[in-house]
N, CA, C and O of each residue as an XYZ file, in Angstrom:
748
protein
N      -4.452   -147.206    -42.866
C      -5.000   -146.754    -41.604
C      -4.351   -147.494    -40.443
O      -3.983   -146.880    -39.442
N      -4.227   -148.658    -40.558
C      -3.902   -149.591    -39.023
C      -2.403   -149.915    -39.448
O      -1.973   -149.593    -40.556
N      -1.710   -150.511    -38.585
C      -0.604   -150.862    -38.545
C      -0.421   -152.274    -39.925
O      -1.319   -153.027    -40.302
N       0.808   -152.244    -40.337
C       0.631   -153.164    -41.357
C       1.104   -154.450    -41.481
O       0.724   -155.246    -42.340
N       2.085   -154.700    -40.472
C       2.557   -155.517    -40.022
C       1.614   -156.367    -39.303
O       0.617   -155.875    -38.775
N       1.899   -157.749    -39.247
C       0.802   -159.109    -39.050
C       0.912   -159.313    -37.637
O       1.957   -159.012    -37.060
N      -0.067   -159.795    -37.025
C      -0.091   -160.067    -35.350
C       0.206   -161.140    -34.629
O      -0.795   -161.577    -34.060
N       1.266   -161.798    -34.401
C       1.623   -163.097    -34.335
C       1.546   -163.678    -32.898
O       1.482   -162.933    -31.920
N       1.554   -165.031    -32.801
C       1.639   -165.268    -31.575
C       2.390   -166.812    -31.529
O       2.202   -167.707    -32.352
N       3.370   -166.876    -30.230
C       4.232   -167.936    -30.199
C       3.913   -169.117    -28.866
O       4.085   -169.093    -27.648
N       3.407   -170.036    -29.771
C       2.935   -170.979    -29.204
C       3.723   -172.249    -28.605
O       4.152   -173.049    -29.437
N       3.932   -172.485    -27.373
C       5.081   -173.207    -26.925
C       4.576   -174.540    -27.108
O       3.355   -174.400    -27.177
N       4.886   -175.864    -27.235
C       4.431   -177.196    -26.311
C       4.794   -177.417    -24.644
O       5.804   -177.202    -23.974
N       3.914   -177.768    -24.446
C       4.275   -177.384    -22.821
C       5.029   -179.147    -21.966
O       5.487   -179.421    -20.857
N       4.719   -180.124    -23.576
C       5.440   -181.621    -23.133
C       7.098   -181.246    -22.844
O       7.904   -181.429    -21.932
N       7.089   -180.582    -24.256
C       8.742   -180.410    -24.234
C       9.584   -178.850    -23.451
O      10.732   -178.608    -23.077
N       8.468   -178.179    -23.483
C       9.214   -177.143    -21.813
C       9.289   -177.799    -20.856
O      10.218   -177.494    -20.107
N       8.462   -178.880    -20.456
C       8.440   -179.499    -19.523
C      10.159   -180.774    -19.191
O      10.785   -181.176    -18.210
N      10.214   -180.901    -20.397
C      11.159   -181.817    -20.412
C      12.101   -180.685    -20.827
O      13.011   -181.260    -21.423
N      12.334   -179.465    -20.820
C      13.799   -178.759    -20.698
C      14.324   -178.443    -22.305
O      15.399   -178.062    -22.767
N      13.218   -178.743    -22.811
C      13.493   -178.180    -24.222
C      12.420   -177.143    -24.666
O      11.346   -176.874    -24.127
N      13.105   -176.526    -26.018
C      12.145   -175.306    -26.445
C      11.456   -175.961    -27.705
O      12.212   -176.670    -28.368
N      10.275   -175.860    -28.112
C       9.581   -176.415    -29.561
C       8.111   -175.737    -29.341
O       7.208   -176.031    -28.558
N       8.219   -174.712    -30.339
C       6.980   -174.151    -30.505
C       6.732   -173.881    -32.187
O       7.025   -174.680    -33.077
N       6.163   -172.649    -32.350
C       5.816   -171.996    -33.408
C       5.230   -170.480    -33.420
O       4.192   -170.090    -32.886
N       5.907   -169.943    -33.958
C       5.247   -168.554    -34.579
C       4.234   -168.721    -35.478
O       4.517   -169.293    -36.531
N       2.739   -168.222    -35.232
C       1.832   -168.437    -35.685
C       0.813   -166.981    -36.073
O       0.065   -166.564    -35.188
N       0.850   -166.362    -37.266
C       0.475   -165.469    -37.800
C      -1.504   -165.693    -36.979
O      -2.307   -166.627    -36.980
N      -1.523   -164.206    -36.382
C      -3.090   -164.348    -35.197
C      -4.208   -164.290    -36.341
O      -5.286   -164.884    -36.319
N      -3.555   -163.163    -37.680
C      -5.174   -162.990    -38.266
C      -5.832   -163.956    -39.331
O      -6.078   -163.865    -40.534
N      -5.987   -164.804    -38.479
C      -6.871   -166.339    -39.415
C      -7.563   -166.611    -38.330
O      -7.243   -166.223    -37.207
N      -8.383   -167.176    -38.551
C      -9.386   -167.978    -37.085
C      -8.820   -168.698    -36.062
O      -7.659   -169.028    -35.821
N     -10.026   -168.901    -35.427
C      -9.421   -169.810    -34.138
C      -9.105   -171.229    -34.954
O      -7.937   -171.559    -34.747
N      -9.618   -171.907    -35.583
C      -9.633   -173.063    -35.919
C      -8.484   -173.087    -36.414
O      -7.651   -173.914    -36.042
N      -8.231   -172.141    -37.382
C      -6.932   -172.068    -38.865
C      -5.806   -172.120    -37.526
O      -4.890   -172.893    -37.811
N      -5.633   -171.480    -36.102
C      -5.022   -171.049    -35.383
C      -4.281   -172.756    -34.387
O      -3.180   -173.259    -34.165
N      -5.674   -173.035    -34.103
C      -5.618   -174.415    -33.391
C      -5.008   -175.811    -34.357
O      -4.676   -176.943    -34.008
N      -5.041   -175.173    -35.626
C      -4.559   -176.584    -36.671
C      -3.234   -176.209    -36.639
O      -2.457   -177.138    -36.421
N      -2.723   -175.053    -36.803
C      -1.168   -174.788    -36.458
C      -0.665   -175.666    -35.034
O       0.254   -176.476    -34.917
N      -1.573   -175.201    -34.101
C      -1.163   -175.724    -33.181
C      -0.710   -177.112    -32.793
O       0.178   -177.585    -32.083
N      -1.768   -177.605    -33.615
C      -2.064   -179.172    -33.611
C      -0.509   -179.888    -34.382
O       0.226   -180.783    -33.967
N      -0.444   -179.122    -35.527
C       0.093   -179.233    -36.070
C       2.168   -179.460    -35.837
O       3.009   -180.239    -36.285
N       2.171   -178.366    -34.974
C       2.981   -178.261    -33.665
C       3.402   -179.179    -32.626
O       4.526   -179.535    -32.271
N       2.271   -179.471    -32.233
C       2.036   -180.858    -31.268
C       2.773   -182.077    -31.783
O       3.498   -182.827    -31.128
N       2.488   -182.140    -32.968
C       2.732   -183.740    -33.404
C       3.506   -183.903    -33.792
O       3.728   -184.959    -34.384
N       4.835   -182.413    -33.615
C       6.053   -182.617    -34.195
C       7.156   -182.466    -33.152
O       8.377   -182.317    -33.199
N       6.008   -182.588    -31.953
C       7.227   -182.652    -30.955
C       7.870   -183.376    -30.432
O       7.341   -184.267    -29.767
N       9.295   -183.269    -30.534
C      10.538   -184.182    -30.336
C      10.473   -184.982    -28.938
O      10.852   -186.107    -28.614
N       9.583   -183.523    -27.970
C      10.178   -184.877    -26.270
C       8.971   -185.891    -26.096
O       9.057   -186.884    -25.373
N       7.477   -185.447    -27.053
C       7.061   -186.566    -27.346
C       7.227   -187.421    -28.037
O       6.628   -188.463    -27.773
N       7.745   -187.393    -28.739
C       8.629   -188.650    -29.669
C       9.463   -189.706    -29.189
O       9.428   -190.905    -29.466
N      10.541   -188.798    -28.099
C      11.501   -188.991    -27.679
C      11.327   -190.390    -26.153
O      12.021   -191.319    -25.740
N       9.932   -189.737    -25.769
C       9.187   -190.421    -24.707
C       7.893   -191.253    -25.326
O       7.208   -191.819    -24.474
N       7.689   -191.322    -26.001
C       6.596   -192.283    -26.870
C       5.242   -191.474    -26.277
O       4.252   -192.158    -26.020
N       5.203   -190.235    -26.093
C       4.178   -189.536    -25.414
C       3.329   -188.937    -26.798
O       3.723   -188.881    -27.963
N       2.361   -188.627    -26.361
C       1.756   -187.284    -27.123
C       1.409   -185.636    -26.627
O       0.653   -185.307    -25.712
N       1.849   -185.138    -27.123
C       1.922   -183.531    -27.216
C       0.568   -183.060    -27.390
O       0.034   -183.016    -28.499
N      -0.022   -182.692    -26.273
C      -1.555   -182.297    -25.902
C      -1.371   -180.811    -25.303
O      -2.291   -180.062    -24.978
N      -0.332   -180.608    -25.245
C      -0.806   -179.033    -23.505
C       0.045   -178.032    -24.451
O       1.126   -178.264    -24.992
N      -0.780   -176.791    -24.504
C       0.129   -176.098    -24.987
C       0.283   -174.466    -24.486
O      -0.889   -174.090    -24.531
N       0.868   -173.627    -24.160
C       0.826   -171.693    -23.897
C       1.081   -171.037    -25.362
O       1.467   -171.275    -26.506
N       0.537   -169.944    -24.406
C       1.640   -169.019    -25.774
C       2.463   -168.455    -24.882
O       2.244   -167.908    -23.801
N       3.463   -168.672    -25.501
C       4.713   -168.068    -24.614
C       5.444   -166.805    -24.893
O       6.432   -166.474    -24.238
N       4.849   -165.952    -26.075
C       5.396   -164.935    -26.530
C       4.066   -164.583    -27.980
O       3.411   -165.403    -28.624
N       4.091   -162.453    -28.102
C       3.722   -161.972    -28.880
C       3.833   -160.889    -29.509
O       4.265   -159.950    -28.842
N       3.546   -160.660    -30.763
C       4.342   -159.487    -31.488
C       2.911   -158.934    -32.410
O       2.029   -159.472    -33.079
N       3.277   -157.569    -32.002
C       2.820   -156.365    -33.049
C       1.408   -156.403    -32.902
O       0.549   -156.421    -33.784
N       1.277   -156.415    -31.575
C      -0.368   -156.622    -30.714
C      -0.694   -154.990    -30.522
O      -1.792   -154.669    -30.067
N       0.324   -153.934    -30.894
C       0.272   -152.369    -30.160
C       0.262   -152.198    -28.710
O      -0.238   -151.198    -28.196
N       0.815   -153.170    -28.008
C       0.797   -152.901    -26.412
C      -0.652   -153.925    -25.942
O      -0.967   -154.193    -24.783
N      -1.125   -154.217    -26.763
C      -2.295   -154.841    -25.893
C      -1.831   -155.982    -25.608
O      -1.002   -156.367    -26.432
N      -2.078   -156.838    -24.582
C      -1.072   -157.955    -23.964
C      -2.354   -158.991    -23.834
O      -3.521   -158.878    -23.459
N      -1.429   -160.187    -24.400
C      -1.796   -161.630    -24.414
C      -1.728   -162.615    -23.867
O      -0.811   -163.365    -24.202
N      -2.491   -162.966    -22.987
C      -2.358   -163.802    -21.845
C      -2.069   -165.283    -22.471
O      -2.520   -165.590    -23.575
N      -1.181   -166.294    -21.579
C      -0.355   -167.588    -21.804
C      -1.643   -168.391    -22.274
O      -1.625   -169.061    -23.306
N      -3.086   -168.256    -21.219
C      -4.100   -169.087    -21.683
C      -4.974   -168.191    -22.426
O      -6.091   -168.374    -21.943
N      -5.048   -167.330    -23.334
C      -5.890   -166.661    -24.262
C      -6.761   -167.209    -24.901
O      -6.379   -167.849    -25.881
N      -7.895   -167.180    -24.669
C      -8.090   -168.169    -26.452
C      -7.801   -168.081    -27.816
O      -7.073   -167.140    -28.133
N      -8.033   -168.528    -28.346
C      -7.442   -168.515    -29.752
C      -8.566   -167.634    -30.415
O      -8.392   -166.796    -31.300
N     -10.037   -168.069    -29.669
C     -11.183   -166.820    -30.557
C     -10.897   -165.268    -29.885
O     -11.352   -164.229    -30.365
N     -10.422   -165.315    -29.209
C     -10.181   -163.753    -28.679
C      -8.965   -163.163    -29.492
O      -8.938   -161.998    -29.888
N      -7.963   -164.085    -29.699
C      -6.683   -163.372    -30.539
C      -7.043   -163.011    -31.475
O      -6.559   -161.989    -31.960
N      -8.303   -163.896    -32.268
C      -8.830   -163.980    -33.613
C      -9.275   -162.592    -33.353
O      -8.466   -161.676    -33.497
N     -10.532   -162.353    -32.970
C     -11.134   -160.836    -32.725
C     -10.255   -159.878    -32.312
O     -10.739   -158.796    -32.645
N      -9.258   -159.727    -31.783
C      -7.926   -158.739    -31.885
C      -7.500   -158.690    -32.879
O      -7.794   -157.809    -33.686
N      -6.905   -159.373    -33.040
C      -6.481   -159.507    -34.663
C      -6.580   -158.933    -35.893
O      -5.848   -158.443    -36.752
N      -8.504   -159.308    -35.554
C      -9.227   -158.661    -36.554
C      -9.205   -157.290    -37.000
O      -8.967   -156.678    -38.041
N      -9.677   -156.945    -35.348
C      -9.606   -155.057    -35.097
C      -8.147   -154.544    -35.150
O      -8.211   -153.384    -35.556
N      -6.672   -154.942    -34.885
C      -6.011   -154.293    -35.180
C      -5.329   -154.161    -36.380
O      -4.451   -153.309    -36.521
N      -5.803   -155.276    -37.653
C      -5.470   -154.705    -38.480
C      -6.473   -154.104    -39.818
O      -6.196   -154.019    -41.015
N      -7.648   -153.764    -39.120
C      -8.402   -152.582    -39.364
C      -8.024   -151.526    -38.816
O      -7.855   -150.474    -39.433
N      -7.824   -151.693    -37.459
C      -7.791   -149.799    -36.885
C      -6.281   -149.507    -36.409
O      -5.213   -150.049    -36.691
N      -6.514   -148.779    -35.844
C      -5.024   -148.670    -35.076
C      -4.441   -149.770    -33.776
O      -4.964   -149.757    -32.661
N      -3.709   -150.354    -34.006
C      -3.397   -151.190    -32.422
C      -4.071   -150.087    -31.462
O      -5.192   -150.349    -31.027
N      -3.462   -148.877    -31.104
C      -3.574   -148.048    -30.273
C      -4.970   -147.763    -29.689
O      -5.426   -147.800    -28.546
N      -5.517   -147.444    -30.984
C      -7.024   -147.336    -30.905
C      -8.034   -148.196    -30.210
O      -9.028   -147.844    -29.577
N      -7.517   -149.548    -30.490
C      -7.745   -150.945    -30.162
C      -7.700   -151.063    -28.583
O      -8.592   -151.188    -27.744
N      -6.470   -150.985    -28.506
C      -5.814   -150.501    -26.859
C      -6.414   -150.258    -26.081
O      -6.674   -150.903    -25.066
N      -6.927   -148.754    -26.586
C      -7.556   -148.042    -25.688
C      -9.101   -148.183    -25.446
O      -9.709   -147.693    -24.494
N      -9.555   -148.818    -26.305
C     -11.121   -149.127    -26.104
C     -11.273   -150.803    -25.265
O     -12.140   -151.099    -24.442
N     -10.383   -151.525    -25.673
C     -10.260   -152.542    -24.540
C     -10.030   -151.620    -23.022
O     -10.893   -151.498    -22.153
N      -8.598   -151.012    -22.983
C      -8.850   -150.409    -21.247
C     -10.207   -149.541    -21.023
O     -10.556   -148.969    -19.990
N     -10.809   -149.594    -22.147
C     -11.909   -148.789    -21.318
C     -13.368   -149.985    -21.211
O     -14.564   -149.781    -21.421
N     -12.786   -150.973    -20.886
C     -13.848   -151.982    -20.705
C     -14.855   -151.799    -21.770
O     -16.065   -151.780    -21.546
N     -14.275   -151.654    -23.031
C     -15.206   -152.245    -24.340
C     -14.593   -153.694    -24.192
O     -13.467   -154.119    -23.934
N     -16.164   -154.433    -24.544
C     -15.751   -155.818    -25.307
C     -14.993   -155.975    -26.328
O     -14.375   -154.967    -26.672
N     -14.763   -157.363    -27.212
C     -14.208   -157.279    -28.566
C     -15.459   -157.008    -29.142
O     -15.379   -155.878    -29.622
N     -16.391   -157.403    -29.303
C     -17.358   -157.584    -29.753
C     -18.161   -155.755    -30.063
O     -18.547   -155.309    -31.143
N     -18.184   -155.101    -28.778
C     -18.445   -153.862    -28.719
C     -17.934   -153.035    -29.889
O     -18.487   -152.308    -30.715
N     -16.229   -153.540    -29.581
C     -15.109   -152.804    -30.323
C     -15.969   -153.108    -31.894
O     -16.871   -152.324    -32.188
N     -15.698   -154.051    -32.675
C     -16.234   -154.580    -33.643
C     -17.516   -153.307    -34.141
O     -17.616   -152.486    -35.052
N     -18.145   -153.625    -33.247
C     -19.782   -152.591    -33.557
C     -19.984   -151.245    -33.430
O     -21.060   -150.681    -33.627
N     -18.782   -150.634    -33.044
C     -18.476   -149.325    -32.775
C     -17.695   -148.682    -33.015
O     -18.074   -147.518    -33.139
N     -16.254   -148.904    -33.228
C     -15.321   -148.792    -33.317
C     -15.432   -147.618    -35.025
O     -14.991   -146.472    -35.115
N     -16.072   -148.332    -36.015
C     -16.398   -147.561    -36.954
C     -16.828   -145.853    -37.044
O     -16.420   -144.877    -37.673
N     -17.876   -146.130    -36.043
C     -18.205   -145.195    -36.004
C     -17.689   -143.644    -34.769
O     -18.068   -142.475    -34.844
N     -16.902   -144.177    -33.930
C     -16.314   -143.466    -33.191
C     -14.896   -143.208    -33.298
O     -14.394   -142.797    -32.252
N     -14.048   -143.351    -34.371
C     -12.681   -143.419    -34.512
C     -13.082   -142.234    -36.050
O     -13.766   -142.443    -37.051
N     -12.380   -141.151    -35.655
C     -12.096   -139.976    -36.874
C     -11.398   -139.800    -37.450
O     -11.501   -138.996    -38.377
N      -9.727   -140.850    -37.037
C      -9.036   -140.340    -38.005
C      -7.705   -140.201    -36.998
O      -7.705   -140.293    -35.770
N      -6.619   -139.963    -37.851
C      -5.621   -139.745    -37.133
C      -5.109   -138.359    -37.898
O      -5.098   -138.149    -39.111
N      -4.649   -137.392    -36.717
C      -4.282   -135.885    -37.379
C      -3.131   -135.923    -36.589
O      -2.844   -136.583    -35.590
N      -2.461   -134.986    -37.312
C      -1.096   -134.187    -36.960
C      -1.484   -133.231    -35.870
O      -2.629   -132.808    -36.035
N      -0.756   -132.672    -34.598
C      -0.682   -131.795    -33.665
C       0.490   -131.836    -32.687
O       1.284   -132.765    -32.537
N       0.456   -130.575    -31.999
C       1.758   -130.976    -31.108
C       0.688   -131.219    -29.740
O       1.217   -131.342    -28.636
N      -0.359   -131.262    -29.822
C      -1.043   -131.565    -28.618
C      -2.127   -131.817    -28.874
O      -2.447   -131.492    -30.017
N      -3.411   -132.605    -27.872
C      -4.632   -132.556    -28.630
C      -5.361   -131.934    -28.829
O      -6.146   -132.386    -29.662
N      -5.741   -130.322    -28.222
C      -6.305   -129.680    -29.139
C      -6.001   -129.221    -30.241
O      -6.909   -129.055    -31.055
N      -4.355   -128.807    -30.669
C      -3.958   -129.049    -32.141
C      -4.770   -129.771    -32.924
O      -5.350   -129.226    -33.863
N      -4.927   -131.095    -32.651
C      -4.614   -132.370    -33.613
C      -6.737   -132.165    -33.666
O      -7.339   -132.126    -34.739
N      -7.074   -132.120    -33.015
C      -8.740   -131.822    -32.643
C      -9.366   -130.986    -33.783
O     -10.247   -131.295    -34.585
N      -8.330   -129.297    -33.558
C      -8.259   -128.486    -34.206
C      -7.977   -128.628    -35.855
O      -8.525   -127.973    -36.742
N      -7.257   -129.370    -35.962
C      -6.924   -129.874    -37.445
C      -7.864   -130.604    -38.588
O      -7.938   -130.622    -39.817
N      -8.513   -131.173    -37.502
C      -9.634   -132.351    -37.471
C     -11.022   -131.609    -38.011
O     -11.564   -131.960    -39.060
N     -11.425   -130.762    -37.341
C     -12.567   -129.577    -37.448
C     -12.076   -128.598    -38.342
O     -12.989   -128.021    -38.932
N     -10.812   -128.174    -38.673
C     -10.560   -127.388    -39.465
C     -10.911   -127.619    -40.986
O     -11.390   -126.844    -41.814
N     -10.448   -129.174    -41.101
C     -11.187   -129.321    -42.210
C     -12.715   -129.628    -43.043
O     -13.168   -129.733    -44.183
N     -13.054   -129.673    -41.875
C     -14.459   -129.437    -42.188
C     -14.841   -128.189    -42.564
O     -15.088   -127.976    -43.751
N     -14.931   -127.325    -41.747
C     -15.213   -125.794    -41.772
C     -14.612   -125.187    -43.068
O     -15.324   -124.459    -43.759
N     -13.122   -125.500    -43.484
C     -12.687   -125.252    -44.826
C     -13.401   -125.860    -46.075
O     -13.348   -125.337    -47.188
N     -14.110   -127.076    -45.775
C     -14.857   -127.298    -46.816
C     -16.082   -126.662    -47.169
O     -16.344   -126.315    -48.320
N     -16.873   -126.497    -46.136
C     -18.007   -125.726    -45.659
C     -18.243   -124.660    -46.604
O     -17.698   -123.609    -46.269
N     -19.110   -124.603    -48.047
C     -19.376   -122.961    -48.767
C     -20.044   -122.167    -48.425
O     -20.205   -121.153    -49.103
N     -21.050   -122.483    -46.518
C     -21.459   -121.292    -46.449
C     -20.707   -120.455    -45.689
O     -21.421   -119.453    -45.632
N     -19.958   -120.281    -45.217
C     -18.369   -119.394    -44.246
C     -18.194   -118.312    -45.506
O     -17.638   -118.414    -46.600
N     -18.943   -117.197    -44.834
C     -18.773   -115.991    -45.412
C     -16.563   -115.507    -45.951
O     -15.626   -115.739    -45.187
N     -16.457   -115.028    -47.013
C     -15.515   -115.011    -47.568
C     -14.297   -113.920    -46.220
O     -13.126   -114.247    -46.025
N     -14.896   -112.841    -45.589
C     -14.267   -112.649    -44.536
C     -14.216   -113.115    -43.339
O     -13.875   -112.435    -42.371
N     -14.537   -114.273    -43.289
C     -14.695   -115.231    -42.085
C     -13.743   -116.142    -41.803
O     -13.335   -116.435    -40.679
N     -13.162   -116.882    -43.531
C     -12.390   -117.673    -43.692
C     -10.999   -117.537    -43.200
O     -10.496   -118.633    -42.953
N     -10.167   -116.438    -42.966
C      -9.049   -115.655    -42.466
C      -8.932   -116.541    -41.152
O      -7.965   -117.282    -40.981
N     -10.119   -116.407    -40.098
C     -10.086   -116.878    -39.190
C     -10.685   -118.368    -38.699
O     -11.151   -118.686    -37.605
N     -10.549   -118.947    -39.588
C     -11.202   -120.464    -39.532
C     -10.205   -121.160    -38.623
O     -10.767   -121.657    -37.648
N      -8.674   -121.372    -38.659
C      -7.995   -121.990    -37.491
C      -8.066   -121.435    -36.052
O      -7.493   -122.063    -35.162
N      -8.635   -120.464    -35.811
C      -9.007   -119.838    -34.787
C     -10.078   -120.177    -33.995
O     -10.239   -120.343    -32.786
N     -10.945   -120.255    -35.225
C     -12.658   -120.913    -34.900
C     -12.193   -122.461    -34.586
O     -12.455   -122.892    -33.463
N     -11.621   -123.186    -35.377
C     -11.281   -124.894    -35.192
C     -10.649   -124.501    -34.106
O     -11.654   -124.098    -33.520
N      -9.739   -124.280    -33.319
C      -9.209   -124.091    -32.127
C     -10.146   -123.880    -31.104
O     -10.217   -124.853    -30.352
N     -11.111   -122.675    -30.726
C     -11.895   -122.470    -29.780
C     -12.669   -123.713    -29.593
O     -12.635   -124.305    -28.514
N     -13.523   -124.234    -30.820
C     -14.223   -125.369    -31.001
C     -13.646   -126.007    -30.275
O     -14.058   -125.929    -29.118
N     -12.137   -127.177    -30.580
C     -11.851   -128.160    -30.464
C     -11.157   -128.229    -28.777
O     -10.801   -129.249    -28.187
N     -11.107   -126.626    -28.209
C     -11.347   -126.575    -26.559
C     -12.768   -126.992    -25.977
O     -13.094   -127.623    -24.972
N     -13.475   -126.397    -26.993
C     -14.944   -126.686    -25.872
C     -15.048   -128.295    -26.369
O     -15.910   -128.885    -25.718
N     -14.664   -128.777    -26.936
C     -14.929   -130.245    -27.415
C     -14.981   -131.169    -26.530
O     -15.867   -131.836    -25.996
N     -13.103   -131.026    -26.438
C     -12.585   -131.150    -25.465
C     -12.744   -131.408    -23.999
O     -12.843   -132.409    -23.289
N     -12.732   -130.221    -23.840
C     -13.773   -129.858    -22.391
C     -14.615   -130.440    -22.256
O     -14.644   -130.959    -21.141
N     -15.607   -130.714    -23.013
C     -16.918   -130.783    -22.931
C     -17.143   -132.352    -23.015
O     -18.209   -132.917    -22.771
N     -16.156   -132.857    -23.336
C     -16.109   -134.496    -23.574
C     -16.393   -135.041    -24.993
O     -16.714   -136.200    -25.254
N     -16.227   -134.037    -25.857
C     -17.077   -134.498    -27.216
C     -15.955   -135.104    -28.100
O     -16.196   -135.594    -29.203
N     -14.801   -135.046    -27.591
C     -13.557   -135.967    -28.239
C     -12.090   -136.080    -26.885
O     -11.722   -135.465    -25.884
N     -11.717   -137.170    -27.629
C     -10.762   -137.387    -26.873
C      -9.596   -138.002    -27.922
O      -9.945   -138.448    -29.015
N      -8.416   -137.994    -27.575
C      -7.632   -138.345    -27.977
C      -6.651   -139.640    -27.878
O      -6.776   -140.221    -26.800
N      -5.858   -140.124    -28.620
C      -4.936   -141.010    -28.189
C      -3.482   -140.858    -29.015
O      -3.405   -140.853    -30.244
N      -2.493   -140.752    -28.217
C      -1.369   -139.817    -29.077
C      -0.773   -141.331    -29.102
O      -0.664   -142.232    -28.270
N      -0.415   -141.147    -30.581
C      -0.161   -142.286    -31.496
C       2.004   -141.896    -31.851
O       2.908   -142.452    -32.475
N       1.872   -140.860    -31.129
C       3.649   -140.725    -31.500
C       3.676   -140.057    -32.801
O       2.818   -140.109    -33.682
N       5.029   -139.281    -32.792
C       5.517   -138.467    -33.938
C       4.415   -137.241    -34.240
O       4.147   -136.839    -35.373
N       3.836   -136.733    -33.011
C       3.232   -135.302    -33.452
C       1.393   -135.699    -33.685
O       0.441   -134.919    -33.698
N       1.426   -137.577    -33.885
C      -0.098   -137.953    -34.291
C      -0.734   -138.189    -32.968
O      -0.283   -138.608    -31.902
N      -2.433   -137.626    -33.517
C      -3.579   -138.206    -32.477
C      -4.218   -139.442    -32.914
O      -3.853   -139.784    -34.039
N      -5.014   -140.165    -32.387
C      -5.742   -140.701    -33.042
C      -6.795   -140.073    -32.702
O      -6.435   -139.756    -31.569
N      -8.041   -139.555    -32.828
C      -8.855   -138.850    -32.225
C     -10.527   -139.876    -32.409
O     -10.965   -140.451    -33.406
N     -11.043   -139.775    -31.167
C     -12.149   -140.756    -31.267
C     -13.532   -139.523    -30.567
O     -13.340   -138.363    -30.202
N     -14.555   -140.117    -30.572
C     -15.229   -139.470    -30.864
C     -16.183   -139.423    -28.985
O     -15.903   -140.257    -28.124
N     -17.142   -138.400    -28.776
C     -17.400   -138.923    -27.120
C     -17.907   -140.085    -26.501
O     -17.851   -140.240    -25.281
N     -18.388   -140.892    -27.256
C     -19.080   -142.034    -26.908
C     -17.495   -143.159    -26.262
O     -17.679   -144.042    -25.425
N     -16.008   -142.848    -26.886
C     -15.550   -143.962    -26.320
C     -14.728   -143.007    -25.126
O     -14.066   -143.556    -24.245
């Protein structure tokens, strides 16, 4: 279902940017904050311009991130917020993810809802296609649809998945290559 690739994030020391050198770490996001902060720590105490200066390596950014789906990670993030991203994108779709953050869901929201308002991802060249595809298979499963009725079932999923549409009862998020992700009216 979600993307499969891991959500990483690159954690600079900010002793040794400071002193004109680079020393960080790529740090895989989906483990906790803690598992997240011991990397870090971990990081810290191997840094050269504190060494170099008899200092200790306390301050740190993230200075770079990968395979977040577009959702963007601020330098001071916390580490429990990457964690709860993290979480949700490699359950759902980054995209999906995405889009319920810009719509001023919490993480937390996302978490408690997200289940139940995400249908699926369908094939279409547009979203009532992909809507249509979505409802189609329902209705094809359906044994009470009289046997001359069935002829016209993509017809019926089509009209449907206009008034849906319209009507606010789904929305879409085009995921590329012909896919929706299709969510449900509540997001």
């Amino acid at each position: 279902m979600a993307d499969t690739l891991t959500p990483r994030i690159y954690v600079a020391s900010l002793t040794d940017y400071n002193s004109g050198e680079l020393h960080g770490k790529w740090i895989d996001a989906d483990q906790s904050a803690d598992e997240i902060m011991a990397e870090v720590q971990e990081m810290l105490a191997a840094s050269p311009a504190a060494a170099q200066y008899g200092e200790i390596a306390e301050e740190w950014a993230i200075h770079d991130y990968d395979e977040f789906g577009g959702i963007v990670i601020g330098e001071w993030d916390s580490f429990e917020r990457i964690e709860l991203i993290a979480e949700a994108i490699t359950k759902w779709p980054p995209l999906v993810v995405k889009h319920f953050l810009d719509n001023d869901y919490s993480l937390a929201e996302i978490h408690e809802t997200i289940g139940d308002l995400y249908m699926g991802d369908y094939d279409g060249s547009d979203e009532v296609s992909a809507v249509a595809n979505m409802l189609w298979e329902g209705l094809d499963e359906r044994e009470d649809i009289p046997e001359d009725i069935r002829p016209h079932i993509g017809a019926i999923a089509r009209s449907m998945a206009v008034d849906e549409i319209q009507g606010g009862g789904y929305t879409t998020v085009y995921a590329g290559d012909g896919a929706h992700h299709i969510l449900s009216a509540d997001s």
